[in-house]
N, C-alpha and C positions, 0 to 999 in steps of 0.2 A: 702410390704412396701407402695407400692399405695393406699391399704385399710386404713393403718396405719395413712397417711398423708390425707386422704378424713377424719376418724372419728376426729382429731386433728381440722380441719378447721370447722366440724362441733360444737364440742365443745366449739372452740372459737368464732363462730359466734350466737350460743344458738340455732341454729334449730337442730327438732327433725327430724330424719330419718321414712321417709314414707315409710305406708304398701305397699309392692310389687303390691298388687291386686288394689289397687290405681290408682296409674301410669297405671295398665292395664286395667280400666275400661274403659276408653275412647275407644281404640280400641275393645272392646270386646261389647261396645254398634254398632259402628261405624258395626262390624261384623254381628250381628245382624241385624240391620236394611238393610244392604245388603241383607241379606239372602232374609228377607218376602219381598224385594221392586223388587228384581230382579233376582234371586236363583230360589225360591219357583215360581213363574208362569212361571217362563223360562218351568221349567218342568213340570208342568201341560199342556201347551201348546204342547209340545214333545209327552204325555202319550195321549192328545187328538188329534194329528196328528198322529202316530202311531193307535191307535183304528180306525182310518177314514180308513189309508190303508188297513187293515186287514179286512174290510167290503166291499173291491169295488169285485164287481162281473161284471160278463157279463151285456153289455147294458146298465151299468151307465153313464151318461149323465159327465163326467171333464172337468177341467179348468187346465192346466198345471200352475205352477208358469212361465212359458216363455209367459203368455197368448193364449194359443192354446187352441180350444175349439174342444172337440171330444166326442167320443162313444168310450167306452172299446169294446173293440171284444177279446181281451183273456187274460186272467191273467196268470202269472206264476210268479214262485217265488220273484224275483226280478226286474222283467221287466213288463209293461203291452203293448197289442199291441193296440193301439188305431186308429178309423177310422175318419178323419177329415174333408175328402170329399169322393165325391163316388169315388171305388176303388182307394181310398191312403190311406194305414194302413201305420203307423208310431209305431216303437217300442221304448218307452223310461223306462225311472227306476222307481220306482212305489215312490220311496222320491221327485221327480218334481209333485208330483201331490198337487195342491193349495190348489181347492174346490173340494166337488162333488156337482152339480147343481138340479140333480134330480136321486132318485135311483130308481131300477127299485123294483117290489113290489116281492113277491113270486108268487101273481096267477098270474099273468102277464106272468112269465116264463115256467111255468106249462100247 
């Protein structure tokens, strides 16, 4: 009945009924421009945070995101144990880590 009485008002006032896709392009630009403005490097920045943890070894020189500045002294899965003065090792989660400042090279460790 509601259909019935919308095409009736339409009839009598002479407009013509808009394509669907119409009405929806506004938000489907709006969606769009989201994506590439705020989407799209959110996770680039993850994929290149993520690559950094997965690279810290022994004796990399970090920068905690709490601003702490240490020496890795051991990795493990999810934790690294970092030294920040002499004898005070501090164990935190390896996602607090900001920067790496300097890595150590391989002949260096060898």
């Amino acid at each position: 009945m509601i259909h019935f009485l919308f095409q009736q008002s339409c009839e009598t006032t002479g407009q013509q009924q808009q394509n669907p896709l119409v009405s929806l392009l506004p938000l489907i630009l709006i969606f769009v421009v989201f994506y590439f403005l705020l989407i799209l490097p959110q996770q680039r920045k993850q994929r290149q945070h993520r690559k950094l943890l997965e690279a810290l070894k022994k004796d990399d020189r970090i920068i905690t995101s709490a601003g702490i500045h240490g020496t890795v002294a051991n990795v493990k899965d999810r934790t690294l144990m970092i030294v920040i003065a002499d004898g005070v090792k501090v164990e935190i989660e390896k996602s607090h880590i900001a920067h790496v400042v300097s890595r150590t090279s391989d002949t260096e460790t060898k």
